[in-house]
C-alpha positions in Angstrom: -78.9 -7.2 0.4 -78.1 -4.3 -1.9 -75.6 -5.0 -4.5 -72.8 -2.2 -4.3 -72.2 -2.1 -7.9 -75.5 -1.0 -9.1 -76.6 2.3 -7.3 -80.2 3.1 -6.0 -81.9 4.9 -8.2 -83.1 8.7 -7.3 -86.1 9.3 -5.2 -88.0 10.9 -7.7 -87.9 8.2 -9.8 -90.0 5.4 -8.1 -93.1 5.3 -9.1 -95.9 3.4 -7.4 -96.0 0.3 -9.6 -94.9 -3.1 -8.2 -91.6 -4.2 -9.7 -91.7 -7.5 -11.6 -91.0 -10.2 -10.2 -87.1 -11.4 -11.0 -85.4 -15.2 -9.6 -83.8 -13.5 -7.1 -86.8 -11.7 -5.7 -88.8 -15.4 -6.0 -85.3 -17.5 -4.6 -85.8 -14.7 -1.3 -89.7 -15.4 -0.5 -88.9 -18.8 -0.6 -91.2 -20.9 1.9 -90.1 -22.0 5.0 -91.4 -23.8 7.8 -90.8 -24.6 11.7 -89.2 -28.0 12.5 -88.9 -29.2 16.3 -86.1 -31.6 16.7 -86.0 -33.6 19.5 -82.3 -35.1 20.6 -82.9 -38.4 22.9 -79.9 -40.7 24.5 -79.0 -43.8 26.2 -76.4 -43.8 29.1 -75.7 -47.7 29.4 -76.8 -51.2 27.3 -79.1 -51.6 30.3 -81.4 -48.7 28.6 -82.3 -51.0 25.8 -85.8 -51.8 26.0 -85.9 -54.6 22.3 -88.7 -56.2 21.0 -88.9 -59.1 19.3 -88.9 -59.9 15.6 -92.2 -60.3 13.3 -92.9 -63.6 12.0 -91.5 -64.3 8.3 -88.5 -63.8 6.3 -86.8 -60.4 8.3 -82.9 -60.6 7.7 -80.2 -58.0 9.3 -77.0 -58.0 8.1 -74.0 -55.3 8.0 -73.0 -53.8 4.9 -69.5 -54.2 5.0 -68.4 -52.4 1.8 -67.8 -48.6 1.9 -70.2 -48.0 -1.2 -71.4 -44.6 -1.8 -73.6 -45.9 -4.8 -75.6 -48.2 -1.8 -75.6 -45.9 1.0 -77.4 -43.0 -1.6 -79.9 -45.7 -2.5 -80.8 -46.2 1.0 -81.3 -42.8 1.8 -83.0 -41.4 -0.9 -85.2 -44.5 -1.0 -86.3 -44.2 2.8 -86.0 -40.6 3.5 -87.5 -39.7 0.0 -91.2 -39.2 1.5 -89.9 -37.2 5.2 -87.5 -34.7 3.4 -84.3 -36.1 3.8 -82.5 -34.0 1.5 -79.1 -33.2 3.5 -76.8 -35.6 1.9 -78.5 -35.0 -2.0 -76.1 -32.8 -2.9 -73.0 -34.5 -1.2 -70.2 -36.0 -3.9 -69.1 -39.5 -4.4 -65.9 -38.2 -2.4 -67.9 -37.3 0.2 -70.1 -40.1 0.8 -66.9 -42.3 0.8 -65.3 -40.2 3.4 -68.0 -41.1 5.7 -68.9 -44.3 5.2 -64.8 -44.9 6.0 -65.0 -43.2 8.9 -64.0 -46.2 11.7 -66.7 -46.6 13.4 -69.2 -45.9 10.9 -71.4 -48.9 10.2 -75.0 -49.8 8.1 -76.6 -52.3 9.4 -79.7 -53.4 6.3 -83.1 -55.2 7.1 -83.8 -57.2 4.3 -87.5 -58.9 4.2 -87.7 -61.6 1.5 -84.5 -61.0 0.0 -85.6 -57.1 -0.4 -84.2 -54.1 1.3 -86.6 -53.1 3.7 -84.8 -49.8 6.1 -81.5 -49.4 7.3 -79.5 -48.0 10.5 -76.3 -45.9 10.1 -73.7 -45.7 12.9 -71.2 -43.0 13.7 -68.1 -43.7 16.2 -67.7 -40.3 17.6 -65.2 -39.6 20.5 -64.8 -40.6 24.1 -67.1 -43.6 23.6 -70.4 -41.9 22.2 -72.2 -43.4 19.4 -74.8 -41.5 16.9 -77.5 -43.6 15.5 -76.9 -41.1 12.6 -79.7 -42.3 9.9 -82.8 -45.1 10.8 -85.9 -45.9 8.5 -87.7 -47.8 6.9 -89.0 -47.6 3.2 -92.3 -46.6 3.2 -93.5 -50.0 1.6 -92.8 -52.0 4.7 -94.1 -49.4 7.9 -96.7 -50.4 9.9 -95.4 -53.7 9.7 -93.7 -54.0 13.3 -90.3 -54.2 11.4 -89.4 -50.3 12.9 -88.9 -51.8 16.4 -86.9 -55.0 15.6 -84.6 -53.0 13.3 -84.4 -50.1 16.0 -83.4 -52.6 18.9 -81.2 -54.6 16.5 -79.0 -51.2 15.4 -79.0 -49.8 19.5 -77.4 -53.6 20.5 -74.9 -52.9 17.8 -74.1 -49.1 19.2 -73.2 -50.6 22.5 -71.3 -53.4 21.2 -69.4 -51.4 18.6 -66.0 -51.3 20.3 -66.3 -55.4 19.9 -65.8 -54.9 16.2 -63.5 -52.3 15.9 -60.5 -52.6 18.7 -59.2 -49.1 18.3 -62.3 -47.4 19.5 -63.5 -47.2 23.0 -66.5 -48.7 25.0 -69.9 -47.6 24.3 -70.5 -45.1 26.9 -73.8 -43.2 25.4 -75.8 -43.7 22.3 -78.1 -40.6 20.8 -80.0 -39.9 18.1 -81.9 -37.0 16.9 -85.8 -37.1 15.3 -87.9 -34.0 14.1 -91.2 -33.4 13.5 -90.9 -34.3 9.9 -90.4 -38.1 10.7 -93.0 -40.2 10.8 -96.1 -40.1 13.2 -95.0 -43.4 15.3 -90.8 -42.3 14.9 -91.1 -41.1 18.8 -93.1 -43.7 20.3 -90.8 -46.0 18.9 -87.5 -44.5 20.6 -89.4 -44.0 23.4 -90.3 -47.7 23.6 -86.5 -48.9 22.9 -85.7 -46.8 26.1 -84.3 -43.5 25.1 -84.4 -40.2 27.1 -85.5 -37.3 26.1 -82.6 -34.7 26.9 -83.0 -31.2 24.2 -85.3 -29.8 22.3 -85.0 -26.8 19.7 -87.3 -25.5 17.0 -85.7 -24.7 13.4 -87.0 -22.8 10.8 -86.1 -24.9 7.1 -87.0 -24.5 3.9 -90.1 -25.7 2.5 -88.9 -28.0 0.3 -90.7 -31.3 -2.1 -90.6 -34.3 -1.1 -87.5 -36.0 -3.6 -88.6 -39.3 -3.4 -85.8 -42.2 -4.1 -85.9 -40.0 -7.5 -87.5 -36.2 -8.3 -91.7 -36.6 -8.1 -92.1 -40.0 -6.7 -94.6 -38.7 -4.3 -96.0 -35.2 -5.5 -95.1 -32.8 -3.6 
């Protein structure tokens, strides 16, 4: 976009060399890339296909205190290696705005005492329910811990309204996934009973991987 304060300069004074290269020519070629996401939903509990917990020491219990500090940790320390980079730049204001939202809960797997992935809820109106953030850390994947934790955080979606009087009955859960996620992310939603319902390609920028903190994995 030209900048109306600095005027072109005459035509016969371009010359054929290339310009150098300034932070704002470099900021506008940054990469970007294409990103299907996929949006998926469940009309009633009956949907809910669970499976059973792994053997061994799997615990999953709600965090009940709005803290920012906790909530960041999560985030950062499962989406760090899938570019989940949203909520980086979000303030401590912010991130206690949502996580005070009624409705909004985090419900934590813990394996041997040790936070293992997590699933965000988000209340929204006329009974619909986002399962807003699920993961796992990449530590404990491939570990049949996904499903358990999946089916666990759906049972709570529908029975939401149990813990918090002022809001409606469940009548839909959704969720959204992308092709950044992990290579068994669909399979697994699929598996738990979710429909496919839209699907949209975005173009994003090319960002690093953040990592629970800045080069954790490369890039």
């Amino acid at each position: 976009m030209s900048n109306p304060a600095q005027p072109s300069a005459p035509a016969t004074e371009a010359t054929s060399e290339a310009p150098e290269a300034t932070a704002e020519t470099t900021a506008a070629t940054t990469a970007t890339a294409e990103v299907t996401v996929w949006s998926l939903e469940q009309t009633s509990p009956d949907d809910l296909r669970p499976v059973a917990a792994p053997e061994g020491d799997l615990r999953i219990v709600r965090s009940e205190v709005p803290l920012p500090e906790f909530s960041r940790f999560l985030y950062s320390a499962v989406g760090g290696d899938i570019h989940w980079t949203d909520r980086l730049g979000m303030t401590y204001a912010e991130w206690q705005e949502l996580l005070e939202r009624p409705g909004a809960e985090t419900w934590v797997a813990y394996v041997n005492g040790t936070p293992a992935g997590y699933v965000q809820l988000d209340a929204q109106d006329d009974g619909v329910v986002e399962i807003m953030y699920f993961g796992l850390i990449a530590a404990f994947r491939g570990r049949r811990i996904g499903g358990h934790l999946l089916s666990y955080g759906v049972a709570r979606a529908w029975d939401l309204a149990e813990r918090w009087p002022e809001r409606p009955r469940t009548k839909r859960v959704w969720l959204h996934t992308c092709s950044k996620d992990g290579p068994h992310a669909m399979d697994n939603y699929l598996r738990r009973g979710f429909r496919l319902f839209d699907t949209k390609t975005e173009v994003e920028p090319d960002v690093e991987t953040p990592g629970p903190w800045p080069g954790a994995y490369g890039s």
